[in-house]
N, C-alpha and C positions, 0 to 999 in steps of 0.2 A: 210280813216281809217288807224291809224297807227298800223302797226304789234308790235306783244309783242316779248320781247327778252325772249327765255329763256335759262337760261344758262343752264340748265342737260343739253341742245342738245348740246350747245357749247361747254362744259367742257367733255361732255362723246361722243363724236360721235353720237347723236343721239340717241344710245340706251344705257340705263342703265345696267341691270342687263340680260342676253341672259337666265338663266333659270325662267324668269318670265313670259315667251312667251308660248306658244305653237308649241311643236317641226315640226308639222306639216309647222307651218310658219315660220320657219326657212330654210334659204336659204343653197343646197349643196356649202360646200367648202368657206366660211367666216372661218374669222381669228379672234379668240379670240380679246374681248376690254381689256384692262387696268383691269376696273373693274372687269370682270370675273377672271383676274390674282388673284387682290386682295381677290377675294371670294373663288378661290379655297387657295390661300395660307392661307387664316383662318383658312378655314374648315381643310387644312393638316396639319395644327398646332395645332390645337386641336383635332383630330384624333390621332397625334403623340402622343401628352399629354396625352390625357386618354386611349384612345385604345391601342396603341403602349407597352405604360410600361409596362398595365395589361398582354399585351401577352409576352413580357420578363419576368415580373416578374415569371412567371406561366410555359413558354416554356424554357426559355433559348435562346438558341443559337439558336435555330428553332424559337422561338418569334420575335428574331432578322432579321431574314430572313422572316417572315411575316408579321414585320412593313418596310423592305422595300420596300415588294411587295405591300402593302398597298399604301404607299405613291407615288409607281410608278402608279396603277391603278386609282387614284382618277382625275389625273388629264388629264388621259387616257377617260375613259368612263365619264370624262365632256365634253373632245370633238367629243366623238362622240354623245353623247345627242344632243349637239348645232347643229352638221351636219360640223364639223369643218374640213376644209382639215388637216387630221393625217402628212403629208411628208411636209406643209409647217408651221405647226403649230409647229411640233417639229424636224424642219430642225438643222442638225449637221455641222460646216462648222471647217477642219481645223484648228489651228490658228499658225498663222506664227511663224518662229522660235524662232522673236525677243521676242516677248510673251512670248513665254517659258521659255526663258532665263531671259528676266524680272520679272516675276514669279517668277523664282528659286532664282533670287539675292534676291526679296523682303523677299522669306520665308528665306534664310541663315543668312539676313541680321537682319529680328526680329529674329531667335531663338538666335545667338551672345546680340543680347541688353536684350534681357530675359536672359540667361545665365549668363550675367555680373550685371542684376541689381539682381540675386538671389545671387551673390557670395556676393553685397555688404551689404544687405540684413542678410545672412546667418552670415558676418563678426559681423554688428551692433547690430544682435538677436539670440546668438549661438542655444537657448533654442529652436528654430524653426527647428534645423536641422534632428530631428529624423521624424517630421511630413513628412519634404523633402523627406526625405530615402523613407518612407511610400507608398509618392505621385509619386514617380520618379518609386519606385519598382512595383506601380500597373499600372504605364505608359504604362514601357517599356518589361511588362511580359518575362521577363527574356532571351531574345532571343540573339543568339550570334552575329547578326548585330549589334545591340543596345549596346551590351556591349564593343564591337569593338569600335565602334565609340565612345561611352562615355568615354572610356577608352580613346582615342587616343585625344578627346576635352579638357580633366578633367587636369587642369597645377598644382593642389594642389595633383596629385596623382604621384607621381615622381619615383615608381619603375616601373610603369608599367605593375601591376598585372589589373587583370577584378577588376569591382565595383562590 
């Protein structure tokens, strides 16, 4: 007798979905599958979506700090349902200097190419620029690092006062 292949086992580890089990039979100290990522990332995207805004919209600032305790505990008390080791499931490691530094060149290096395609942009469609001001003014909520730096970026602003 030939054995059947089947691929859920092959393509998911053997098991599919960890809360379609019975927590009882679930083993201490297993590591989240793939798909359990994928299900809790749904679920926290549409908890953000509808849950989240409704409590911004309604809380504020205190909203804000409730969807992101929200988003921190969902995927918290998934691992402990499954029986998940908590220290290796959401192990913190470091990361080397070089990273860091890579990192900061990548982010320096897109805001300059954003920077430059809003200037040519701003040149081609002047009528855009008030929207700019708009969008830049509810960015950068008005802070004197912000205005520092933009000041000090900004080549069309040639005395030298704040934006």
């Amino acid at each position: 007798m030939r054995k059947k292949f089947n691929c859920e086992e092959k393509l998911f580890n053997g098991r599919v979905f960890s809360f379609l089990g019975k927590r009882k039979d679930f083993k201490q100290g297993i590591k989240p599958s793939i798909t359990d990522g994928a299900l809790i990332y749904t679920i926290s995207l549409i908890a953000l979506i509808y849950i989240g805004s409704v409590m911004q919209l309604y809380w504020g600032t205190c909203g804000l700090v409730a969807t992101e305790v929200m988003i921190f505990l969902i995927p918290m008390l998934y691992a402990i349902y499954i029986k998940a080791d908590i220290k290796n499931t959401f192990s913190l490691r470091l990361p080397k200097l070089r990273y860091i530094l890579g990192g900061f060149i990548v982010w320096f290096g897109g805001y300059f190419i954003i920077n430059i395609t809003t200037r040519i942009l701003i040149s081609l469609f002047p009528e855009g620029a008030d929207v700019l001001e708009a969008v830049n003014s509810s960015v950068m909520m008005d802070s004197f690092f912000c205005k520092f730096n933009c000041s000090g970026l900004n080549t069309s602003n040639m005395r030298g006062d704040f934006i």
